[in-house]
C-alpha positions in Angstrom: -11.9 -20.4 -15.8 -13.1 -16.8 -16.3 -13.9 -15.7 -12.7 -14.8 -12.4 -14.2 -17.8 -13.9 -15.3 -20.9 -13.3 -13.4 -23.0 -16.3 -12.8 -25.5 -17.1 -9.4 -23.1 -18.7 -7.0 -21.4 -16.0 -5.7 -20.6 -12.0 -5.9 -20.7 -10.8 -9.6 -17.3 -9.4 -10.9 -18.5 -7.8 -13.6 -15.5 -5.4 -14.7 -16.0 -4.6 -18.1 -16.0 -1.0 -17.8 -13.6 0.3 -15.3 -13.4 3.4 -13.5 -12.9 4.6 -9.8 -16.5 5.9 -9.5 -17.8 2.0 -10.6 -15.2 0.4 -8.8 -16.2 2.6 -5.5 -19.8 2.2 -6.5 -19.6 -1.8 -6.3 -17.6 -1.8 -3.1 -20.2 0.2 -1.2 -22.5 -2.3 -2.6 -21.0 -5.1 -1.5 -20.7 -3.4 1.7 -24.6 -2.7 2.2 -25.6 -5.7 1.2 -23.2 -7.8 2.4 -23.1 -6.4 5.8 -25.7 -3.5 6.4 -28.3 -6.3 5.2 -26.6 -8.5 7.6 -25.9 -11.6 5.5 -22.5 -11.9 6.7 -20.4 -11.5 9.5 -17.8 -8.0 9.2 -14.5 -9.2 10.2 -15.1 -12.1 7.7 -16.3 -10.2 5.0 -12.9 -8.1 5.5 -10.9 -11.4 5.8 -12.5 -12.5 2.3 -12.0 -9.1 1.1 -8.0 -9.4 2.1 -8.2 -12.9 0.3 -8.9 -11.1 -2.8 -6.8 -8.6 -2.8 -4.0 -11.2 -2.5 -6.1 -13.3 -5.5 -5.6 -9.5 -7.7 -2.2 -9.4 -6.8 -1.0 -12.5 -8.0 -3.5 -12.7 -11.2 -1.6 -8.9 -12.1 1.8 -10.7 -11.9 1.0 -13.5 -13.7 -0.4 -11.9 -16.6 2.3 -9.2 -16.4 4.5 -10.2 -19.2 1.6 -11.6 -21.3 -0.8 -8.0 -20.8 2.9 -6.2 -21.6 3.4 -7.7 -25.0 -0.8 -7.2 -25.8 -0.1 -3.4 -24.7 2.6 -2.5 -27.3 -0.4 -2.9 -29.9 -2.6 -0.8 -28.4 -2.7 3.1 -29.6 -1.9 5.7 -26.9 -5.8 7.0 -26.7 -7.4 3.5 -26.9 -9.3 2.4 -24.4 -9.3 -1.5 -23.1 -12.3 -2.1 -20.6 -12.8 2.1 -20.3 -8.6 2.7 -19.5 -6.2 4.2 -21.1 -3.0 1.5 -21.5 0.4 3.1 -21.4 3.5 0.8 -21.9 5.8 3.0 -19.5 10.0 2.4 -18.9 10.7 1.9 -15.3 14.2 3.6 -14.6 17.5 2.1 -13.7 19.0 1.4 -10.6 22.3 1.4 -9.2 24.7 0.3 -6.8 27.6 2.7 -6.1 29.4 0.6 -3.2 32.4 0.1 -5.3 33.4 3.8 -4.6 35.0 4.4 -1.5 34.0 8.5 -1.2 30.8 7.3 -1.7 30.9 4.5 1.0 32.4 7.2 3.6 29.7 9.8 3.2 27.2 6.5 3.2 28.5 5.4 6.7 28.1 8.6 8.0 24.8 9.3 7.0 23.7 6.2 9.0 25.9 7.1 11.8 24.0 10.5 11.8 20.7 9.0 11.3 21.0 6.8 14.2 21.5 9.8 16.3 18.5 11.4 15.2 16.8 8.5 16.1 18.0 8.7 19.6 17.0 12.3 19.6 13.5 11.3 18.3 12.9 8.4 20.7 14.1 11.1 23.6 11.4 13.7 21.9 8.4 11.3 22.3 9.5 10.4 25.6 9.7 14.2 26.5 6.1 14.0 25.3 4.7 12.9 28.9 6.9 15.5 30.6 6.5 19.3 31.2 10.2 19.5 30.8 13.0 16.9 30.0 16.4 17.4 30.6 19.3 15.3 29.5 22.5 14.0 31.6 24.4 16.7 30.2 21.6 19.5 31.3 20.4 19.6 27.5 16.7 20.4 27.6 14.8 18.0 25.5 11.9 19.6 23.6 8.9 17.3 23.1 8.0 16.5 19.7 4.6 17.4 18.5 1.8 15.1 16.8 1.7 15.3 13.1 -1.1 13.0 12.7 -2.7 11.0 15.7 -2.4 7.3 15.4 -5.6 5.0 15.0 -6.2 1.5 14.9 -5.7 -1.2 11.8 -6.7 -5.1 11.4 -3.7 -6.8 10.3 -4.7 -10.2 8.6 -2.0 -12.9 8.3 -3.3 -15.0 5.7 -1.8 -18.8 6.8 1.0 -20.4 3.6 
């Protein structure tokens, strides 16, 4: 099944020459068409949309190891569908439990960091106050907004 092929029952997939301008180009498409012309419903065209998202994700680990070996034949400036292919070593990682120094400072690094998370919880909560002051008569300074919070759809796609 080549679902890359386009055809006249359903959105074309035509990918044969890849880059972030087409790619963008296609979505805003879809978008206008889809939706500005009104042919379908938003929150179902974004549902869909999640759907294939989760299709591309497990088409890219499925091929993985197959696209891996076709990459080692490829030249570092040839181009496959417009893109550049570069076979790239992922580093090592390690586990460093078995030293005790090690496990000490770990321990107290999450030790400290739970404390700053008290600290931060008390900062937010100072947010609402013109002035916050602990048990101890430490004065709590609020924290400040780095970035404001907004609003998501979270789409739990059923197993």
């Amino acid at each position: 099944m080549d679902i890359f092929k386009e055809d006249s029952t359903g959105m074309i997939l035509a990918l044969d020459n890849l880059s972030k301008a087409n790619l963008s180009k296609m979505a805003n498409e879809i978008v206008l068409t889809s939706i500005e012309g009104g042919y379908e419903d938003p929150l179902e065209a974004y549902i869909k949309a999640k759907g294939l998202s989760e299709i591309a994700d497990g088409i890219m680990t499925g091929l993985k190891d197959y696209a891996m070996k076709e990459a080692y034949r490829y030249e570092k400036d040839q181009r496959v569908l417009g893109c550049t292919v570069l076979v790239k070593a992922t580093p090592n990682t390690y586990d460093f439990s078995n030293n005790p120094s090690w496990v000490h400072l770990n321990n107290e690094i999450n030790r400290l960091k739970a404390e700053q998370k008290e600290i931060e919880k008390q900062m937010i909560l100072a947010i609402g106050y013109s002035e916050m002051i602990t048990s101890d008569g430490e004065l709590i300074e609020p924290a400040t907004i780095k970035k404001a919070g907004g609003e998501t759809i979270q789409v739990t796609i059923p197993k």
